[in-house]
N, C-alpha and C positions, 0 to 999 in steps of 0.2 A: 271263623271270621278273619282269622289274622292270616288264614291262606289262602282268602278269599283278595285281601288287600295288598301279598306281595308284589303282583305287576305293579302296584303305583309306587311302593316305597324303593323297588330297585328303580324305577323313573327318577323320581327325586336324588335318590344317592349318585346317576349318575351326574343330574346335573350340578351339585355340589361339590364333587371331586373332581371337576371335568376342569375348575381353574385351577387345580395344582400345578398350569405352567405360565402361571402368569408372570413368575419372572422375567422368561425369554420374552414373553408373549407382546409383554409391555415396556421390553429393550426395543424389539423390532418395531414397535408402532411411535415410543417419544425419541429417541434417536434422532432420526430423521428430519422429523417435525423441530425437531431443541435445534438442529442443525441450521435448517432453512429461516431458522427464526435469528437466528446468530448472525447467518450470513444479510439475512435482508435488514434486518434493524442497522449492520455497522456500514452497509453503503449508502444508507440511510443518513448514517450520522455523516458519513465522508461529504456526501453534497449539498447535507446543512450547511453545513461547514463554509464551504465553499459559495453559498448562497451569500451567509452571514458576510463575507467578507466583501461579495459585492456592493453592499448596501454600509462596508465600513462598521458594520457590528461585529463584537470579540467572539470568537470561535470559541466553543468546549466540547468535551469528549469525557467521557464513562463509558469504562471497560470491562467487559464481564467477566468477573475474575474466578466463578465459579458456579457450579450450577448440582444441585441437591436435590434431585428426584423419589419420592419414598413411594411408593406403592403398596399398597393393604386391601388384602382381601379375609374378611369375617364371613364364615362358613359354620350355619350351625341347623344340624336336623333334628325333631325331636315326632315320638309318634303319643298323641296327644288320647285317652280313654275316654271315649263320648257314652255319657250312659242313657240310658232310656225309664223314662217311668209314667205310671199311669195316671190314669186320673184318680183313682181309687186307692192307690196304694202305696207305698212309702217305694224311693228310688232304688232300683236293685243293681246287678252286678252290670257293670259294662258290658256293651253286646258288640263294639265294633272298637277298631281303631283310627284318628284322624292324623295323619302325617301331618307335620309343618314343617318349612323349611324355609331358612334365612341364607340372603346372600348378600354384602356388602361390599363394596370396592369400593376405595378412597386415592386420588392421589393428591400429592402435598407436595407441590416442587417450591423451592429454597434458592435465590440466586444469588450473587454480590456484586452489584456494582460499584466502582472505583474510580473516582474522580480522578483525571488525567490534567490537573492545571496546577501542580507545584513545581519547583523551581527544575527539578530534572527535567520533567518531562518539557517544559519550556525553553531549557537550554538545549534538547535535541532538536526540540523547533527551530530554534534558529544555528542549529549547526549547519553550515554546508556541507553539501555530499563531497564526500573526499573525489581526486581523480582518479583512484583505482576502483571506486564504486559506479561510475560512469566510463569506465571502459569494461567492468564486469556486466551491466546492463548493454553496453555496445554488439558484445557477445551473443543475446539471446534474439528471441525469437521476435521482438520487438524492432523495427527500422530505426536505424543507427540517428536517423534524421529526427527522427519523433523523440527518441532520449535525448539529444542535443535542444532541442528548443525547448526541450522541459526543465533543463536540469543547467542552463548554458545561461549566463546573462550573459557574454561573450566567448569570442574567439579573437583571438590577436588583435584584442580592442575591438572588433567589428559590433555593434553592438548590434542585442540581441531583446528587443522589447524592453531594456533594463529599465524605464520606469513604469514597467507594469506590474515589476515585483512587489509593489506594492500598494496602497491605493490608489483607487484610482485617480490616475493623475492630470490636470486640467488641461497640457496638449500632448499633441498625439506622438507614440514612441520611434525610434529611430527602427526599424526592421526590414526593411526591404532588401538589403543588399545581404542580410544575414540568411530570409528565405530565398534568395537566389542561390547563395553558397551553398545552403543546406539542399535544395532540388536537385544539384548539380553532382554534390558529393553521395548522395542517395540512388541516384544513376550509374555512377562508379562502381560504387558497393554492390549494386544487384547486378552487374555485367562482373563482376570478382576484378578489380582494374586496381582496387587498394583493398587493405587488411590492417588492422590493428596488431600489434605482435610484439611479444616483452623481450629484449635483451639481457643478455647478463655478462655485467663488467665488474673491471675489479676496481674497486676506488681506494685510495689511498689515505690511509687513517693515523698515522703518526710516524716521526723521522723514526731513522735508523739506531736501532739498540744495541749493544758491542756484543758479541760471543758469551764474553765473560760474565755476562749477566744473562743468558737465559739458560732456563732451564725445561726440564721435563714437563714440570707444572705450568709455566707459563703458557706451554704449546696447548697443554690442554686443557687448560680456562680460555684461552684466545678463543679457541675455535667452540666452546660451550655458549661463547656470545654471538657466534657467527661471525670471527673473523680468522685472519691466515696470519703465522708469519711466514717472510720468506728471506729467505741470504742474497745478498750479493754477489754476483757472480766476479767480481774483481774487489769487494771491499769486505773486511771481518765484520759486520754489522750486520743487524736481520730487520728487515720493513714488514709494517703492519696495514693489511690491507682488508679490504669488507668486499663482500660481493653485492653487487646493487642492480636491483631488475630495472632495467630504462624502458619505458613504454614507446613504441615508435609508429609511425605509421608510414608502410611500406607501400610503394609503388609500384606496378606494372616494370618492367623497366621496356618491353616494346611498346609501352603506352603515353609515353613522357609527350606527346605531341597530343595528344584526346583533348579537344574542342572541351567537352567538360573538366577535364582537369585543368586547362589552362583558365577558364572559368574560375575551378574553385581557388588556383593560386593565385589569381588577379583580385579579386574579391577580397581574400586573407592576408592579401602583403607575402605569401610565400616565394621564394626563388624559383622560377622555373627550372625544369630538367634536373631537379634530388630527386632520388630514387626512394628515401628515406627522410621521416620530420618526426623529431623529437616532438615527447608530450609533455608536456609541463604545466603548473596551477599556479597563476600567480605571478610568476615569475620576472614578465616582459615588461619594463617602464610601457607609462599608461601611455606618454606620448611616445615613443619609440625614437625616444631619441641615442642616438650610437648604435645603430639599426643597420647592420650591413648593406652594402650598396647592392643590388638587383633585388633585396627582398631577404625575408627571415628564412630562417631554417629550422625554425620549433611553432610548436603550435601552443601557442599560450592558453587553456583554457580557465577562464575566472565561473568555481559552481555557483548556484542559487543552494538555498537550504529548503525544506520542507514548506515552509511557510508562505517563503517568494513563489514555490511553484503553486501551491495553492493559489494565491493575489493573483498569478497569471492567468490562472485557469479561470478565477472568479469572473473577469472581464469575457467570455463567453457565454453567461450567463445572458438570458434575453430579458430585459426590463419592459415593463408593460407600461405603455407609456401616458399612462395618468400617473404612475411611481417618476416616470422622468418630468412631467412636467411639474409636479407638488415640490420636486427635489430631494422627497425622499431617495431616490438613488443618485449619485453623483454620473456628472456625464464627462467625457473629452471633448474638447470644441475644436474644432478646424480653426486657422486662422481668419476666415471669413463668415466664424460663427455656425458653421452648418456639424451636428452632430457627428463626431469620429463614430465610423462603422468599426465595430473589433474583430471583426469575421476576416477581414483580411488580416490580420496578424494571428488569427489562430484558424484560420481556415484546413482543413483537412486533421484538423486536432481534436476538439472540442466544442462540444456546445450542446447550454442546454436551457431548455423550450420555458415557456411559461401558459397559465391555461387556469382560465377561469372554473368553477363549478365544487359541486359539492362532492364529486369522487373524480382520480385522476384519470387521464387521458388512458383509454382501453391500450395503446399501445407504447405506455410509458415502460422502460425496463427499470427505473428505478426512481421512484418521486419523492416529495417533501411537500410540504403546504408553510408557505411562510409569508408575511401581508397579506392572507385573504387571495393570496395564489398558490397554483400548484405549479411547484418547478421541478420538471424531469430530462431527463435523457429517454430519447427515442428508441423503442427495442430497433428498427428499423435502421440505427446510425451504426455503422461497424467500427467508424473510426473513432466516436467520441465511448464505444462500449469499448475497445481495447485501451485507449486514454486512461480512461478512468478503470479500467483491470488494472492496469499496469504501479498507477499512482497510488491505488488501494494497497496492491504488493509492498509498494515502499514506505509505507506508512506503516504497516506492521512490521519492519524490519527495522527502519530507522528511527521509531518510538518504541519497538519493543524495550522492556528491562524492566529491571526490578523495582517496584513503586515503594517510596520510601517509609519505616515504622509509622511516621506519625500521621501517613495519609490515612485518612476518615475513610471508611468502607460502608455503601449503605445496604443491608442487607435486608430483604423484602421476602417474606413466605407468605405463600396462596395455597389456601385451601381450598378444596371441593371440590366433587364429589361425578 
């Protein structure tokens, strides 16, 4: 009997050792899926976010700080003795064998969420991006014009939307002559006519030190800080100097006459015909007063922080307009009362839709539901999907860090099966 039953118990045995790779098995299949689930929840939270602020409600963020996947598989065969007996007679020896076989798979994933609203991660919010962080983004692959209106409340005072930085404000912002400059200087840029480019000078860090006093050691802590000495060429005395990268932005020089550049110097208060304009943050009195006569010769740029650029973006946002007339969302009024349109100030940037119903728009590339609407970005929009690639990018860069001991962690495991 029992060699009558081996074709089924090698069946069985196969199918029970056959998950011995469930390891791998079940790296390659949640992976993937833990991936896509990452990536869509936090662009998720990014255009909450950014929803919340149009409507002047406080933004938050939870950050997944870890994720616990267990996998188990319970494998158990056993061949079970069926015995037979008669009517007549007491039960005798078992006459055949019945296999059984058990197979169990469980997984338990474990995640940690982390609330992102204590005082660090608040004061990266409102840090502004330095100006070697927006000449490092000038760099990539993104239009030099598209990080300036993100990242720019101004250039050499020309203002640049500045009170959209923040809520929404009751009239409408100063921008026109900012998106002229920036058309202009974007044209430049794509015909190669200017170029960002770092210099290196020496600046000069403390008077002259006598012979008699330096030494071996000196030279070499000076220069452990990143500085120089150097002698005199007619006096016993050594000067202390630093080297310091100057950001510039360089000129064509057969270009100095281009219709656009004369544009973008007209616009920014720059001097005609430099070959070359200092970059600087900050720097320029607001009214320019003691302003060289034909025009400046640097480029003052004042950043936004993370936050302002968010406020900017949020006025892109499409209000459905029973939200506009209830007052649930705040509006801009022209001075003759007729609703400020925000698309011309973010036109060719941003912008995202709003849409009734019980599931999102079939060709939303990224949605949210908040009042009883759905608000997304268009897969269809290329300008407002790299916008928002882009500000995604700098959100994990410039809130990354280390969240501090006594922030609370919520930790959540799901079981089954």
């Amino acid at each position: 009997m029992v060699v009558r039953w081996l074709p089924w118990i090698a069946a069985v045995c196969c199918m029970v050792f056959s998950g011995c790779t469930i390891g791998p098995r079940a790296l390659e299949n949640s992976r993937p899926r833990y991936n896509e689930a990452i990536k869509k929840t936090t662009e998720e939270q990014l255009l909450l976010n950014i929803v919340r602020l149009r409507y002047t409600d406080t933004p938050s963020s939870l950050a997944v700080t870890s994720i616990a996947a267990q996998h188990e598989l319970v494998k158990n065969l056993k061949l079970v003795p069926f015995f037979s007996a008669s009517q007549n007679s007491m039960p005798g020896p078992f006459s055949a064998l019945l296999p059984q076989a058990e197979l169990n798979a469980a997984d338990r994933p474990t995640y940690s969420l982390t609330p992102q609203d204590d005082q660090d991660f608040t004061k990266r919010l409102f840090t502004p991006i330095p100006l070697e962080g927006i000449l490092y983004l000038s760099k990539t692959t993104w239009p030099t014009a598209t990080v300036f209106r993100l990242w720019l409340e101004n250039l050499n005072w020309v203002s640049n939307a500045e009170t959209a930085s923040g809520p929404t404000p009751r009239m409408p912002p100063d921008y026109a002559d900012f998106l002229t400059g920036m058309d202009a200087f974007q044209r430049l840029q794509d015909r190669k006519v200017v170029a960002f480019v770092s210099e290196e000078r020496d600046e000069k860090a403390g008077e002259g030190l006598p012979t008699a006093q330096m030494s071996g050691s000196s030279l070499v802590e000076a220069a452990k800080a990143g500085f120089e000495f150097r002698k005199h060429d007619k006096k016993d005395a050594w000067t202390l100097f630093k080297k310091k990268h100057v950001a510039q932005l360089r000129i064509r020089p057969d270009a100095l006459k281009d219709p656009d550049l004369l544009t973008f110097c007209g616009i920014f208060r720059l001097k005609p015909g430099e070959t070359s304009y200092e970059l600087t943050s900050d720097k320029e009195d607001p009214f320019l007063t003691g302003a060289p006569k034909g025009g400046l010769v640097k480029l003052d740029l004042e950043p936004r922080s993370l936050l302002q650029v968010l406020f900017y973006l949020s006025h892109a946002v499409q209000v459905p307009p029973e939200h506009a007339r209830s007052g649930l969302a705040p509006l801009t009024l022209e001075p003759d009362g007729r609703v400020f349109a925000w698309d011309q100030v973010l036109r060719g940037l941003f912008k995202v839709c709003s849409a009734r119903g019980h599931r999102p728009p079939a060709h939303a590339y990224v949605a949210v539901r908040y009042h009883d609407h759905w608000y997304y970005i268009d897969q269809r929009d290329r300008d407002s999907k790299a916008t928002f690639s882009l500000v995604l990018a700098m959100t994990r860069i410039e809130l990354s860090g280390k969240m501090g001991a006594s922030t609370p962690v919520l930790t959540l495991p799901l079981g089954g099966r």
